[in-house]
mmCIF entry with sequence, helices, sheets and N, C-alpha, C, O atoms, coordinates in Angstrom:
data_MODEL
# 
_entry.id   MODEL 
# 
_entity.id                         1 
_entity.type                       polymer 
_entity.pdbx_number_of_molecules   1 
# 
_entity_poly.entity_id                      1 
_entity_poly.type                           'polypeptide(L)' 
_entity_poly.nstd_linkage                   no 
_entity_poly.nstd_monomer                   no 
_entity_poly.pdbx_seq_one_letter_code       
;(UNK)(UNK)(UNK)(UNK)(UNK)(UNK)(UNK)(UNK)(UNK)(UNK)(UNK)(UNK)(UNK)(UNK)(UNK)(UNK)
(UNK)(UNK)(UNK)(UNK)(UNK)(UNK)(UNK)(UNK)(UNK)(UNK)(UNK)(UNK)(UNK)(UNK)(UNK)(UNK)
(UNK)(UNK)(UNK)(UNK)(UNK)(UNK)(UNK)(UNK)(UNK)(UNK)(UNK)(UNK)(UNK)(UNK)(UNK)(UNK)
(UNK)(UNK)(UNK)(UNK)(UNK)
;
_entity_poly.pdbx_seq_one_letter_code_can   XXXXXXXXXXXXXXXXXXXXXXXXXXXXXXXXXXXXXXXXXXXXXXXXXXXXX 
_entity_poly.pdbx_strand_id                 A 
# 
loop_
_entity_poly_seq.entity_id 
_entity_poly_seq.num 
_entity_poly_seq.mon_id 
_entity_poly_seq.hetero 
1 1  UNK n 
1 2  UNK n 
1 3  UNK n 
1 4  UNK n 
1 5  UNK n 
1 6  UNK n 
1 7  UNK n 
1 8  UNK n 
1 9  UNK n 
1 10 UNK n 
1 11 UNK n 
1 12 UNK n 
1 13 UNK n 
1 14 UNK n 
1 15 UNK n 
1 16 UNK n 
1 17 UNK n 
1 18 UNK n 
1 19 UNK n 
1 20 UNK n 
1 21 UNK n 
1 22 UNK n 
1 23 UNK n 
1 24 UNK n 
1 25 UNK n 
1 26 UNK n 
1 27 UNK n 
1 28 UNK n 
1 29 UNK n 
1 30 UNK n 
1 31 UNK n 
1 32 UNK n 
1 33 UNK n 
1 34 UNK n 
1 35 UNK n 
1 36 UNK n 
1 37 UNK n 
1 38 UNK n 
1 39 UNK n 
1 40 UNK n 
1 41 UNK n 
1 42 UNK n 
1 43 UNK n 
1 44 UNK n 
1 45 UNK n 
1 46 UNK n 
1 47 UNK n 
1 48 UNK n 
1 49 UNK n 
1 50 UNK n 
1 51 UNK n 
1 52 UNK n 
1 53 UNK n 
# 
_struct_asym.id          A 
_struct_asym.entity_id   1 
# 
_struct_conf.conf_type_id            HELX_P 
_struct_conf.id                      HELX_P1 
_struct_conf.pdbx_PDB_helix_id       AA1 
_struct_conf.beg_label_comp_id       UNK 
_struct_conf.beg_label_asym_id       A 
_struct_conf.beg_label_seq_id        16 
_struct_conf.pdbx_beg_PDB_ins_code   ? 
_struct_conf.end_label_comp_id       UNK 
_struct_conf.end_label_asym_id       A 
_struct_conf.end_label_seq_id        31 
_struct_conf.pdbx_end_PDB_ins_code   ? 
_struct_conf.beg_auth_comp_id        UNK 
_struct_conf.beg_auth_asym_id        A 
_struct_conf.beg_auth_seq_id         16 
_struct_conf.end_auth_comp_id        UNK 
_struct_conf.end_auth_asym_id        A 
_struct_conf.end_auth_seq_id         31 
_struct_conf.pdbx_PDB_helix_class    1 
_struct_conf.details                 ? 
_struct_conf.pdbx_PDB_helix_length   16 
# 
_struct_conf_type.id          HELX_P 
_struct_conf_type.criteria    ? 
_struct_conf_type.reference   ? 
# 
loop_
_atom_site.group_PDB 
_atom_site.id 
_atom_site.type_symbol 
_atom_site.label_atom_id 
_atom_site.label_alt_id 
_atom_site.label_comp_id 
_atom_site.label_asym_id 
_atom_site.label_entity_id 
_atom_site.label_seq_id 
_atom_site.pdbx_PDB_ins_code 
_atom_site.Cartn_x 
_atom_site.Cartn_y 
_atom_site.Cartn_z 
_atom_site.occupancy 
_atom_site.B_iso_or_equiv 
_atom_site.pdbx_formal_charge 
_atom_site.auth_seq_id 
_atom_site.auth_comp_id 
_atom_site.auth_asym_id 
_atom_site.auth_atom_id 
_atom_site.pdbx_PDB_model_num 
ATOM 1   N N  . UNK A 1 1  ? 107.695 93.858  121.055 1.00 0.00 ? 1  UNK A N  1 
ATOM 2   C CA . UNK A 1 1  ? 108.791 94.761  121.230 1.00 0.00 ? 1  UNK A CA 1 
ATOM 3   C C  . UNK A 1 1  ? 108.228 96.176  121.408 1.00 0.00 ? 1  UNK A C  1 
ATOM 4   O O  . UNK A 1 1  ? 107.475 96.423  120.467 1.00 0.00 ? 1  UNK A O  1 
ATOM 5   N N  . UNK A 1 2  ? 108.316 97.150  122.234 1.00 0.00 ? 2  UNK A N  1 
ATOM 6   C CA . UNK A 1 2  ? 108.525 98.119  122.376 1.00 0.00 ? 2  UNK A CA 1 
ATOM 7   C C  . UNK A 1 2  ? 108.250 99.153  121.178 1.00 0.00 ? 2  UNK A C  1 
ATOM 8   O O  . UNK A 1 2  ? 109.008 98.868  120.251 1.00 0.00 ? 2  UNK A O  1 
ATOM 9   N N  . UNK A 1 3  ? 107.444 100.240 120.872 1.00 0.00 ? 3  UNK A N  1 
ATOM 10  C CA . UNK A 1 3  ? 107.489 100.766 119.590 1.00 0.00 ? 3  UNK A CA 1 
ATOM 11  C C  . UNK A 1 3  ? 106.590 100.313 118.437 1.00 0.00 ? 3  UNK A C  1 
ATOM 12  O O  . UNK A 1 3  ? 105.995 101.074 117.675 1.00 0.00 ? 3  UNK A O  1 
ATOM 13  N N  . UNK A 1 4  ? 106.566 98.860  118.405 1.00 0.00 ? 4  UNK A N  1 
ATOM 14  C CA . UNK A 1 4  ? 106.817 97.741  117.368 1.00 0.00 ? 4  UNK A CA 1 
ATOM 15  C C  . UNK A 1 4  ? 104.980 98.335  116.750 1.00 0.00 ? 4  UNK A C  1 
ATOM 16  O O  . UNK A 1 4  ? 104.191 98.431  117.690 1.00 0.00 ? 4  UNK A O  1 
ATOM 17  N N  . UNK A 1 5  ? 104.496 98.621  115.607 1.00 0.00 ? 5  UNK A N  1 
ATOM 18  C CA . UNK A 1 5  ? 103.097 98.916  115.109 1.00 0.00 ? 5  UNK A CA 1 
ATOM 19  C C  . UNK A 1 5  ? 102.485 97.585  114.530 1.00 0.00 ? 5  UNK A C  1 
ATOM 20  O O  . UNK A 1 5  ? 103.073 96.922  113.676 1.00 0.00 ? 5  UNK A O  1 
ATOM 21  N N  . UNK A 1 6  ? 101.672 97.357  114.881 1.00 0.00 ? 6  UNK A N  1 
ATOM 22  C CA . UNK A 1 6  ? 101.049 96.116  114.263 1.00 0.00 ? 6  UNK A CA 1 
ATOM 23  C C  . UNK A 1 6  ? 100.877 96.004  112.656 1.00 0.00 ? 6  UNK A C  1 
ATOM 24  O O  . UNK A 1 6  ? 100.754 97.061  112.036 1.00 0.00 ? 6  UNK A O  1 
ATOM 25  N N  . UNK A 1 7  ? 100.865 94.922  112.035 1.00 0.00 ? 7  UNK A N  1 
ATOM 26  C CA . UNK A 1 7  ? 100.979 94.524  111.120 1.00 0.00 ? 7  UNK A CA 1 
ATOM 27  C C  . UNK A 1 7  ? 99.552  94.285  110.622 1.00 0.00 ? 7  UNK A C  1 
ATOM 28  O O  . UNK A 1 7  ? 98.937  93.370  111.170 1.00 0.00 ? 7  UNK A O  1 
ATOM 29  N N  . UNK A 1 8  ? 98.852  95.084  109.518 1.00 0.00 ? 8  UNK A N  1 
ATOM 30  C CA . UNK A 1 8  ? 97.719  94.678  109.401 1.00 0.00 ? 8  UNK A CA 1 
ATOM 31  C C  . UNK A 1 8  ? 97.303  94.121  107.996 1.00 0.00 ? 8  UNK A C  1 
ATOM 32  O O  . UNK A 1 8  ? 97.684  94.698  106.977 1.00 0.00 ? 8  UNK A O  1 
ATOM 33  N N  . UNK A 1 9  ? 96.697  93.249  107.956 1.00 0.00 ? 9  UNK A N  1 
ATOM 34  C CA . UNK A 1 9  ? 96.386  91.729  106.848 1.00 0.00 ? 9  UNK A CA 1 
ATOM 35  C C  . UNK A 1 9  ? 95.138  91.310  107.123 1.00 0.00 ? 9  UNK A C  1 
ATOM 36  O O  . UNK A 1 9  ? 94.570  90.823  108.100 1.00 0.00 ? 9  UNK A O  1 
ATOM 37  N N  . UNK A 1 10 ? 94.724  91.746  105.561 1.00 0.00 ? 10 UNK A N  1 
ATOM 38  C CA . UNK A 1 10 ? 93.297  91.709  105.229 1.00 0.00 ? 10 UNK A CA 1 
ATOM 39  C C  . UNK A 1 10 ? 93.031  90.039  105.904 1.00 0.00 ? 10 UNK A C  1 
ATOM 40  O O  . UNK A 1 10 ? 93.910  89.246  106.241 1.00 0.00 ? 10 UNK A O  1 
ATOM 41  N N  . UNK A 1 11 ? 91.795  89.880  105.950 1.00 0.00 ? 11 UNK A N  1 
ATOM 42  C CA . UNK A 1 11 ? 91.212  88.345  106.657 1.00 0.00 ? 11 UNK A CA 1 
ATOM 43  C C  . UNK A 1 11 ? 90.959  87.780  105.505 1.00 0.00 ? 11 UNK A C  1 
ATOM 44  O O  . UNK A 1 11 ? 90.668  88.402  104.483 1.00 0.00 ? 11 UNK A O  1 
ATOM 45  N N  . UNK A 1 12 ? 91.082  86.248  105.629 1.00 0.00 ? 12 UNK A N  1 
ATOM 46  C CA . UNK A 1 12 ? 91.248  85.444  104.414 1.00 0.00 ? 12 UNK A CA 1 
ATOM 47  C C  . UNK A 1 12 ? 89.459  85.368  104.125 1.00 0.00 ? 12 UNK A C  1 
ATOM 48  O O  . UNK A 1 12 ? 88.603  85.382  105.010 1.00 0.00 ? 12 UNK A O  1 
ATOM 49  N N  . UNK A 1 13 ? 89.227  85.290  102.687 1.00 0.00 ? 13 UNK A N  1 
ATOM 50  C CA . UNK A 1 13 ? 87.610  84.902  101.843 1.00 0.00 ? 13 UNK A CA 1 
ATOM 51  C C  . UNK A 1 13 ? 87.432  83.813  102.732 1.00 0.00 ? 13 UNK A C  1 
ATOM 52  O O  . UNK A 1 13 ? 88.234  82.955  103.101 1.00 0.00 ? 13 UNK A O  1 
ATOM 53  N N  . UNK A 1 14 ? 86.198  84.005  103.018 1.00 0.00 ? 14 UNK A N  1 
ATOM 54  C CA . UNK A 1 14 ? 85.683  82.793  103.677 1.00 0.00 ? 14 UNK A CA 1 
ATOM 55  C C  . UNK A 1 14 ? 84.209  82.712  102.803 1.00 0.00 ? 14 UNK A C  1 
ATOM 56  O O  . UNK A 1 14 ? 83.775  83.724  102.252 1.00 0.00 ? 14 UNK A O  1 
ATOM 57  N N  . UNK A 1 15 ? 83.517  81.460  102.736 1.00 0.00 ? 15 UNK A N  1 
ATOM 58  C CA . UNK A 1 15 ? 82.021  81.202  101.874 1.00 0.00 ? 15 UNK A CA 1 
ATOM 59  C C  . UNK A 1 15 ? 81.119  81.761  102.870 1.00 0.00 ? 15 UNK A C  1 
ATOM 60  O O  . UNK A 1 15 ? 81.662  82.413  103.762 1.00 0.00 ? 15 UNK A O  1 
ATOM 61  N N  . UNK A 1 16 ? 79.923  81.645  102.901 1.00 0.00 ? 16 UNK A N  1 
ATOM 62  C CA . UNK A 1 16 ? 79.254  82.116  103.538 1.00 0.00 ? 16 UNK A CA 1 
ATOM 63  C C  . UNK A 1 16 ? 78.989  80.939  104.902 1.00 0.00 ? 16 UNK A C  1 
ATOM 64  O O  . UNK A 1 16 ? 78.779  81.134  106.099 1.00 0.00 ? 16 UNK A O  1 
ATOM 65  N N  . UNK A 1 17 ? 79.092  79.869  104.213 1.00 0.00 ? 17 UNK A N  1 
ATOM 66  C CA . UNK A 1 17 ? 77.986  78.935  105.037 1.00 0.00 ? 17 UNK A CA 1 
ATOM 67  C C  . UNK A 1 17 ? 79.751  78.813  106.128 1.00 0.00 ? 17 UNK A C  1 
ATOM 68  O O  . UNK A 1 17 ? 79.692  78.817  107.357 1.00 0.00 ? 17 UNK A O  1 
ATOM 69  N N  . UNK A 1 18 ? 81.080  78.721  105.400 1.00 0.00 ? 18 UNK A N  1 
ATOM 70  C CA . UNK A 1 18 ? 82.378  79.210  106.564 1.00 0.00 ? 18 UNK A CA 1 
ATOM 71  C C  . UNK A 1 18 ? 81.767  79.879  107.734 1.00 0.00 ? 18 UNK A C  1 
ATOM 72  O O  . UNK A 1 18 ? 81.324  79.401  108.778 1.00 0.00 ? 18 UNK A O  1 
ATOM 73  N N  . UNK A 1 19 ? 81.864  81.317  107.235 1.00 0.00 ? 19 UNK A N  1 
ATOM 74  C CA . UNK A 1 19 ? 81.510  82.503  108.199 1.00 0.00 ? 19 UNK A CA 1 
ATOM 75  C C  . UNK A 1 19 ? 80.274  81.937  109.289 1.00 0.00 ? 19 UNK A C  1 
ATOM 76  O O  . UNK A 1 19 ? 80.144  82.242  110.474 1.00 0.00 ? 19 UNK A O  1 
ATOM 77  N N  . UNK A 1 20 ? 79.164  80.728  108.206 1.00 0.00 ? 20 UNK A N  1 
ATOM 78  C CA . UNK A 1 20 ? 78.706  81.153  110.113 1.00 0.00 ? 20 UNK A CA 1 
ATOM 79  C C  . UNK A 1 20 ? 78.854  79.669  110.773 1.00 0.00 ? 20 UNK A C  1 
ATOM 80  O O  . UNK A 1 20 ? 77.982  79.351  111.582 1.00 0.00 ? 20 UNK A O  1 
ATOM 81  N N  . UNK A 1 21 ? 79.746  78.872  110.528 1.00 0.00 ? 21 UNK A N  1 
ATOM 82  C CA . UNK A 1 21 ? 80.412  77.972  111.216 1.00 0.00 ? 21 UNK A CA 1 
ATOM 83  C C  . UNK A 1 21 ? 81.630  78.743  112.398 1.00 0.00 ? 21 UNK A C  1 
ATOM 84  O O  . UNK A 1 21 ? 81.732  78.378  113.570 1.00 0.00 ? 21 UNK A O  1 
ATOM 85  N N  . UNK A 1 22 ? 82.390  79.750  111.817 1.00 0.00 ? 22 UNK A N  1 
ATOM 86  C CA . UNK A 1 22 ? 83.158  80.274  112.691 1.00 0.00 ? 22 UNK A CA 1 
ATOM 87  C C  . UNK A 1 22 ? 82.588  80.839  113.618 1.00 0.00 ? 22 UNK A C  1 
ATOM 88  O O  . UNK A 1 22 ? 83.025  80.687  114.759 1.00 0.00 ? 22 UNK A O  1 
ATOM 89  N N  . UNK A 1 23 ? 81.023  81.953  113.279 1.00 0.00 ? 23 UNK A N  1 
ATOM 90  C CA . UNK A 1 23 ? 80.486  82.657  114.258 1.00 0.00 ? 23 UNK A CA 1 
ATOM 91  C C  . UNK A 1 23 ? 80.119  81.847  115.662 1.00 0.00 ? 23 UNK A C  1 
ATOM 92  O O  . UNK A 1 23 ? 80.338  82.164  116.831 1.00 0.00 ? 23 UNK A O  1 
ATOM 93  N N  . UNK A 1 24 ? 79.435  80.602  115.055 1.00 0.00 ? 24 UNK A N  1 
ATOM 94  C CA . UNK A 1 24 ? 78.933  79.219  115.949 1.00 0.00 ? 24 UNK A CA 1 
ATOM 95  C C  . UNK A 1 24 ? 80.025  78.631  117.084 1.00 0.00 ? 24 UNK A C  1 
ATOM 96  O O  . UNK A 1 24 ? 79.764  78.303  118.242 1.00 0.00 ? 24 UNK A O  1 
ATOM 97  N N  . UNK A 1 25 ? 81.709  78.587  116.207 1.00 0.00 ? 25 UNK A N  1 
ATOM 98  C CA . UNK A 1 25 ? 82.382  78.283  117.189 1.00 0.00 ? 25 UNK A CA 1 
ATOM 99  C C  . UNK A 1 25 ? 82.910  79.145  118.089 1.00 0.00 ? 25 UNK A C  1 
ATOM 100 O O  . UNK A 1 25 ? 83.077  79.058  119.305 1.00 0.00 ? 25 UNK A O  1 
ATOM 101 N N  . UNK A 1 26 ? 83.167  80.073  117.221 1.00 0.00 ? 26 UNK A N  1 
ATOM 102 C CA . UNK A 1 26 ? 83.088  81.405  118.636 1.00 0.00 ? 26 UNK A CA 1 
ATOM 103 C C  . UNK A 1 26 ? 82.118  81.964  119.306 1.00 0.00 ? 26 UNK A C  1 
ATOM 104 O O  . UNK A 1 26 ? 82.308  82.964  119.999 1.00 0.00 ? 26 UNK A O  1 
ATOM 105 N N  . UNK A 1 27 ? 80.973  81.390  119.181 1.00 0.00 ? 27 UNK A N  1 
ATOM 106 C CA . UNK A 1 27 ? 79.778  81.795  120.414 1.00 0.00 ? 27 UNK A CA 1 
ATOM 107 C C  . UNK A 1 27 ? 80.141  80.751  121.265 1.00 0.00 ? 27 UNK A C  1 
ATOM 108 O O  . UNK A 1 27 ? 80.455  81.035  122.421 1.00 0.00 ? 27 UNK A O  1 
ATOM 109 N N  . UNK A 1 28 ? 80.151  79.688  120.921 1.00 0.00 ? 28 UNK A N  1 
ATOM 110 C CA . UNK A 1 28 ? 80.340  77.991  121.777 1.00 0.00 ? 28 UNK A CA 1 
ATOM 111 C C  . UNK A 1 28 ? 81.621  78.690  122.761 1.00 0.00 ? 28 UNK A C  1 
ATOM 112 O O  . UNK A 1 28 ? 81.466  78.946  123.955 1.00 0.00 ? 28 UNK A O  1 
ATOM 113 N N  . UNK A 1 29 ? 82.676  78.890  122.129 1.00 0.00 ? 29 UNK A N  1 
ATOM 114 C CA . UNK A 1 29 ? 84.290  78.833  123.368 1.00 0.00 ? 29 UNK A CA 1 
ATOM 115 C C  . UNK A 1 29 ? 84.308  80.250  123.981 1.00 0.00 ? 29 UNK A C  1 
ATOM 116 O O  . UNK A 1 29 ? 85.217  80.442  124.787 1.00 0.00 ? 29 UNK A O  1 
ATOM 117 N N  . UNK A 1 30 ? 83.312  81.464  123.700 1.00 0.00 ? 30 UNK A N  1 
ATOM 118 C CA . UNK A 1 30 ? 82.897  82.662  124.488 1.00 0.00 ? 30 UNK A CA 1 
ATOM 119 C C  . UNK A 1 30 ? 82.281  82.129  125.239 1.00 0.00 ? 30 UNK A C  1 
ATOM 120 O O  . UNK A 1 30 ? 82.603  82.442  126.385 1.00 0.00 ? 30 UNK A O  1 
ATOM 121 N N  . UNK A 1 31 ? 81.435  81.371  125.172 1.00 0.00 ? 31 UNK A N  1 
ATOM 122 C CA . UNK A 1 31 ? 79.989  81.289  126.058 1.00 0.00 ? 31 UNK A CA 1 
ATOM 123 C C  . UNK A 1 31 ? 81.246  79.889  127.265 1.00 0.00 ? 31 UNK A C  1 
ATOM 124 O O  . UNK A 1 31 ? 81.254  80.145  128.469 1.00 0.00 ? 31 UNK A O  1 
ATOM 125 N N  . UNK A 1 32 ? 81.783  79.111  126.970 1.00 0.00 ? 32 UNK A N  1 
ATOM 126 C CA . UNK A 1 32 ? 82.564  78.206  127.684 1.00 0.00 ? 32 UNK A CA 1 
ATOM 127 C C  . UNK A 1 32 ? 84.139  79.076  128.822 1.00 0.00 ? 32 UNK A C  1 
ATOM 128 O O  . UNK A 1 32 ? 84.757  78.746  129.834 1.00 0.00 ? 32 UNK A O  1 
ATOM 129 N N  . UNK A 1 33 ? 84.167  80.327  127.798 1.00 0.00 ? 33 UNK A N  1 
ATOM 130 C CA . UNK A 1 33 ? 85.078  81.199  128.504 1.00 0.00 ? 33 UNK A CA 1 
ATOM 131 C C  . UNK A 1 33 ? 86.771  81.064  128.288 1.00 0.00 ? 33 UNK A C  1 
ATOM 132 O O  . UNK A 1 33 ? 87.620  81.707  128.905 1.00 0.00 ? 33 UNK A O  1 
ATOM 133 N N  . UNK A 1 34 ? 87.008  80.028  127.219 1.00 0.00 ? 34 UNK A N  1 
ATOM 134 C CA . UNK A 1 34 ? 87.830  79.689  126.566 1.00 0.00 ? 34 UNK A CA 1 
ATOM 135 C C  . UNK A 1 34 ? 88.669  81.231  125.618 1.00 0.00 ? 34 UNK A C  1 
ATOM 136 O O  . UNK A 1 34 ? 89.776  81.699  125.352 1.00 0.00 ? 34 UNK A O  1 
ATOM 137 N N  . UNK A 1 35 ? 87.471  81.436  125.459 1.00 0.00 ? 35 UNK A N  1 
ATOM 138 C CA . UNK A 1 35 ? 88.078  82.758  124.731 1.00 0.00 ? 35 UNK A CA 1 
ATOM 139 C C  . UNK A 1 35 ? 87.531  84.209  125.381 1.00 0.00 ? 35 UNK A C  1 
ATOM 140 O O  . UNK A 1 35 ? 86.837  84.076  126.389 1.00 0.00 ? 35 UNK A O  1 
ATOM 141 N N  . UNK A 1 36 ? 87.711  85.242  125.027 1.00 0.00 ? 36 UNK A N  1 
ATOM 142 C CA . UNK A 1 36 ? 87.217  86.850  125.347 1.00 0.00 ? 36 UNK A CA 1 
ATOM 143 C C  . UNK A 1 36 ? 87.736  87.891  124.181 1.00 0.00 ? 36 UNK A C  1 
ATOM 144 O O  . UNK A 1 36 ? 88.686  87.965  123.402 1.00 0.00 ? 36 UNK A O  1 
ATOM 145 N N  . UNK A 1 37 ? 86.566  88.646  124.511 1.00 0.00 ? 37 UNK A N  1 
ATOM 146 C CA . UNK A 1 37 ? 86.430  89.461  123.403 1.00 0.00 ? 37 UNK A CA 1 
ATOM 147 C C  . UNK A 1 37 ? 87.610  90.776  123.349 1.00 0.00 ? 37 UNK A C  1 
ATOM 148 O O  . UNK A 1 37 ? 87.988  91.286  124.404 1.00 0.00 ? 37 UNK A O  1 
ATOM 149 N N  . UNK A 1 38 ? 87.922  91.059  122.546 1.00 0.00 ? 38 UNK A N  1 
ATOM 150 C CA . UNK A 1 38 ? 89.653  91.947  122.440 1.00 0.00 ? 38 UNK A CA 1 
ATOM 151 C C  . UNK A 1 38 ? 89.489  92.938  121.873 1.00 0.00 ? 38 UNK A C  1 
ATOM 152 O O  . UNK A 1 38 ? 88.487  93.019  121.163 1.00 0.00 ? 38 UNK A O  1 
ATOM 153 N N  . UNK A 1 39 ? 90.279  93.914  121.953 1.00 0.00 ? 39 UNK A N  1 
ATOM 154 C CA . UNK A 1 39 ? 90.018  95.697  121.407 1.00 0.00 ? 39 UNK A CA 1 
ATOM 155 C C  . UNK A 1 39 ? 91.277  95.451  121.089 1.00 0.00 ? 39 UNK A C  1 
ATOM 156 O O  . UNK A 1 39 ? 91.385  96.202  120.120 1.00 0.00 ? 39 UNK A O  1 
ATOM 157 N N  . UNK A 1 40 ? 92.147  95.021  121.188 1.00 0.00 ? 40 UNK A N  1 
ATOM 158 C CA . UNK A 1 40 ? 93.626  94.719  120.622 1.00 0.00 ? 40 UNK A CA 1 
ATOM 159 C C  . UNK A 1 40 ? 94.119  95.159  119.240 1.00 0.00 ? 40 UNK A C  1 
ATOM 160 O O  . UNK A 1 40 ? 93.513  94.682  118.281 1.00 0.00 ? 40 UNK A O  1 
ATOM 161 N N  . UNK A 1 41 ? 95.316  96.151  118.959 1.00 0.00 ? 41 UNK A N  1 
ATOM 162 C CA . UNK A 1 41 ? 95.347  96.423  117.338 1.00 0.00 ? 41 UNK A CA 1 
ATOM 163 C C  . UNK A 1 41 ? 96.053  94.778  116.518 1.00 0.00 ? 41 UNK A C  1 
ATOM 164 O O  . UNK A 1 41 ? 96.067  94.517  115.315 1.00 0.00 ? 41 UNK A O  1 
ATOM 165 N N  . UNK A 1 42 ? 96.536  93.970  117.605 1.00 0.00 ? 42 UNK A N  1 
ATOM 166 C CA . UNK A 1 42 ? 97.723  92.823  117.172 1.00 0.00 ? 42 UNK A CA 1 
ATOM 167 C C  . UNK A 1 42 ? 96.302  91.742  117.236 1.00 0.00 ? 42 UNK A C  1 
ATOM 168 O O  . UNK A 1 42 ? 95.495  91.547  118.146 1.00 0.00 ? 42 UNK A O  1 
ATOM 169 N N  . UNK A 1 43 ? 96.413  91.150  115.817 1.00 0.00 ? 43 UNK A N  1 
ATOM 170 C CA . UNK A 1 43 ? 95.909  89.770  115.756 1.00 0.00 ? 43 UNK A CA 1 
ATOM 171 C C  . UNK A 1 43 ? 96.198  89.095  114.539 1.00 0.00 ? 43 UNK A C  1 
ATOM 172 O O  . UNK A 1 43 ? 97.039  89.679  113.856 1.00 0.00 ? 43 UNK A O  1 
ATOM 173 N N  . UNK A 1 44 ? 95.584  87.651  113.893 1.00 0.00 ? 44 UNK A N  1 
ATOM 174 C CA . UNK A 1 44 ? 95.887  87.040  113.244 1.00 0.00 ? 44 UNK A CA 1 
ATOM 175 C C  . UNK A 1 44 ? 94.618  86.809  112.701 1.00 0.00 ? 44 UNK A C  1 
ATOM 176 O O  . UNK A 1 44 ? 93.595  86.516  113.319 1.00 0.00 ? 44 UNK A O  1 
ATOM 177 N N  . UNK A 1 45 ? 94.772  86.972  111.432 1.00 0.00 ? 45 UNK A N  1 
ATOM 178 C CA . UNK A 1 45 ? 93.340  85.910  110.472 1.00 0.00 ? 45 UNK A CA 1 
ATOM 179 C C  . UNK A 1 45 ? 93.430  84.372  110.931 1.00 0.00 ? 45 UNK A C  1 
ATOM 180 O O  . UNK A 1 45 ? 94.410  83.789  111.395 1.00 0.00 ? 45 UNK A O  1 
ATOM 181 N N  . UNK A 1 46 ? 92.175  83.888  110.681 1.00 0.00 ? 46 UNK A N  1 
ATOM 182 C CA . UNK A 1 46 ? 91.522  82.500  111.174 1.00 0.00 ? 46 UNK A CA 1 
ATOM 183 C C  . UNK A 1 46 ? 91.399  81.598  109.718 1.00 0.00 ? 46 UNK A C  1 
ATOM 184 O O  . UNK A 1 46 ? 90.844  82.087  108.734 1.00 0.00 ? 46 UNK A O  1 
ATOM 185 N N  . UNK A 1 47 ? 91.837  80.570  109.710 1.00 0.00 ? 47 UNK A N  1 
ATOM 186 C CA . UNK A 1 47 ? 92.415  79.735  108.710 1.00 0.00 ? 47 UNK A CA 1 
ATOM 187 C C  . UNK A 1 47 ? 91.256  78.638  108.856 1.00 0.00 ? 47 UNK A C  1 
ATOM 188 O O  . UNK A 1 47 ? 91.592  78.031  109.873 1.00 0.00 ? 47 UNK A O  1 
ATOM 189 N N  . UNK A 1 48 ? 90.141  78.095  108.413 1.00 0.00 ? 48 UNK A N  1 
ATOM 190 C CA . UNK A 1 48 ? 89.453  77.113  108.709 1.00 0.00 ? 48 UNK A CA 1 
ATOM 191 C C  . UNK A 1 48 ? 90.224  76.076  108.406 1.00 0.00 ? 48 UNK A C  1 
ATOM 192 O O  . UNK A 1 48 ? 91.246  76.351  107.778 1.00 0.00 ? 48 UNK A O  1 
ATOM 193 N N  . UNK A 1 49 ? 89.968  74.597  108.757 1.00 0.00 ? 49 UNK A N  1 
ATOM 194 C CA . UNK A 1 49 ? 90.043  73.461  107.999 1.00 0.00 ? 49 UNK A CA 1 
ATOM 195 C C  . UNK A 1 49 ? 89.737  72.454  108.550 1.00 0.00 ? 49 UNK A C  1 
ATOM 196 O O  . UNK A 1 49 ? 90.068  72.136  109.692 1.00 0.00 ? 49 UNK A O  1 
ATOM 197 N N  . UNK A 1 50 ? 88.746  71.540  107.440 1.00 0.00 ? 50 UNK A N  1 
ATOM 198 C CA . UNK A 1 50 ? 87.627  70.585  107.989 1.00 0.00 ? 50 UNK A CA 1 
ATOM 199 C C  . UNK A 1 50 ? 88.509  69.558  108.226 1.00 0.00 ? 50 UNK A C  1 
ATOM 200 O O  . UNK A 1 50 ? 89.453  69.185  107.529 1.00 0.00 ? 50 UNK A O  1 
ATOM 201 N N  . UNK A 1 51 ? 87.972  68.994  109.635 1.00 0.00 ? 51 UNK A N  1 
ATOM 202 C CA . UNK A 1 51 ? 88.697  67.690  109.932 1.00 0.00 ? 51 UNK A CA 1 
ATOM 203 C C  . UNK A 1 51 ? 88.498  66.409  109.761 1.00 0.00 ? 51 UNK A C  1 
ATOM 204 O O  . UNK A 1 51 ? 87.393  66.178  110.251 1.00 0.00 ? 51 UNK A O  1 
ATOM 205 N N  . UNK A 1 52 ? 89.008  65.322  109.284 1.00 0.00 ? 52 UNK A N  1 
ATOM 206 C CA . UNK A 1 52 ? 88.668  64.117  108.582 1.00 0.00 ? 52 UNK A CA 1 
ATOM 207 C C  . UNK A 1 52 ? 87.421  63.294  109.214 1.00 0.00 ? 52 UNK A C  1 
ATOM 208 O O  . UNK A 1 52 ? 87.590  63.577  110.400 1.00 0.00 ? 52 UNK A O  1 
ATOM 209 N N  . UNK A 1 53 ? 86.867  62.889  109.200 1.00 0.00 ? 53 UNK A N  1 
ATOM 210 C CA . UNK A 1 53 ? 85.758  62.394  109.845 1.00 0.00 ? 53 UNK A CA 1 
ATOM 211 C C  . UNK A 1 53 ? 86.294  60.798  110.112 1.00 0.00 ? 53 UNK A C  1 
ATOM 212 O O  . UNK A 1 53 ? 85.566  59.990  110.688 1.00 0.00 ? 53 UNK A O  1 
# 
């Protein structure tokens, strides 16, 4: 909306060995082009969760 100021919310605790699983998947879907890098004030924290094997 028009006006509208972004909403800003601290990023959720992540462990360490998290953080560089996320870094890994966001080099992988940058480097694939899936994603791009943003200067944007609007975003969302990243929620991990391991998937059942």
């Amino acid at each position: 909306m028009p006006g509208e100021q972004p909403i800003s919310v601290a990023p959720y605790r992540m462990s360490p060995v998290e953080l560089r699983e996320l870094k890994n998947q966001l080099e992988k879907l940058l480097k694939k082009h899936f994603i791009r890098p943003s200067v944007s004030p609007w975003g969302a924290p990243v929620f991990l969760v391991k998937k059942k094997d």
